[in-house]
C-alpha positions, 0 to 999 in steps of 0.5 A: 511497607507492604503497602507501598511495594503493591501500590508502585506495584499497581502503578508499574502494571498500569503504566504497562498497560497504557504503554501496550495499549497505545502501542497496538492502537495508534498504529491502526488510528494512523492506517486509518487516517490514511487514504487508501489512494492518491489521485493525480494525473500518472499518464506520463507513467503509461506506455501507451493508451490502451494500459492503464495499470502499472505494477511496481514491485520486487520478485520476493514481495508477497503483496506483489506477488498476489497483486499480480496474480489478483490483475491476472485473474481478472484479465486486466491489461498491466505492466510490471515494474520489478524495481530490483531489476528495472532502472526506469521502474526505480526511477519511477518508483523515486519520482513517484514517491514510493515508500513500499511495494506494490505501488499501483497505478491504476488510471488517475489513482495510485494505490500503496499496497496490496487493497482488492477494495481500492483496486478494485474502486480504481478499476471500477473508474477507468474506461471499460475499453482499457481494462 
């Protein structure tokens, strides 16, 4: 009897132990499939020539908030979308497929969350006169 209750015992711990593990762990595997950017030609997004950094997010976002203050540090030229607040930045949030904030455009990369590698990679590749 005593046997059998630590055996399912040990069998339950297992279980939970598996259960946890693969919790913590598939979602990392999941983020790191995941590109950290998309390529395509956004410059319909684009006010004009000389910006080539568009900014969607909301005033209450954290990741937006040092997204912003991460472009303006380095002096780079961008236009801020609050998709709150702005018909056209929710609009071009939908039609761009956004899932979460902040979206970058950065020249022909769009950037899903706050990255200073992937903005910075996307920085790094559009013309110097536009940054």
């Amino acid at each position: 009897m005593l046997l059998k209750a630590t055996k399912n015992l040990l069998v339950y711990g297992l279980i939970l132990v598996t259960g946890l593990t693969l919790g913590h762990y598939i979602p990392q595997l999941v983020r790191m499939l995941t590109p950290d950017y998309s390529e395509g030609n956004f410059s319909a997004y684009y006010p004009d020539a000389n910006v080539q950094v568009v900014l969607y997010g909301t005033e209450t976002c954290p990741y937006c908030v040092q997204a912003r203050k991460y472009l303006r540090e380095r002096q780079i030229a961008f236009v801020d979308f609050d998709i709150n607040n702005s018909e056209k930045g929710r609009r071009d949030f939908s039609a761009l497929g956004g899932k979460g904030v902040p979206l970058i455009l950065i020249g022909n990369r769009q950037v899903s969350g706050f990255n200073q590698a992937s903005i910075d990679a996307a920085l790094g590749k559009i013309k110097p006169e536009a940054r």
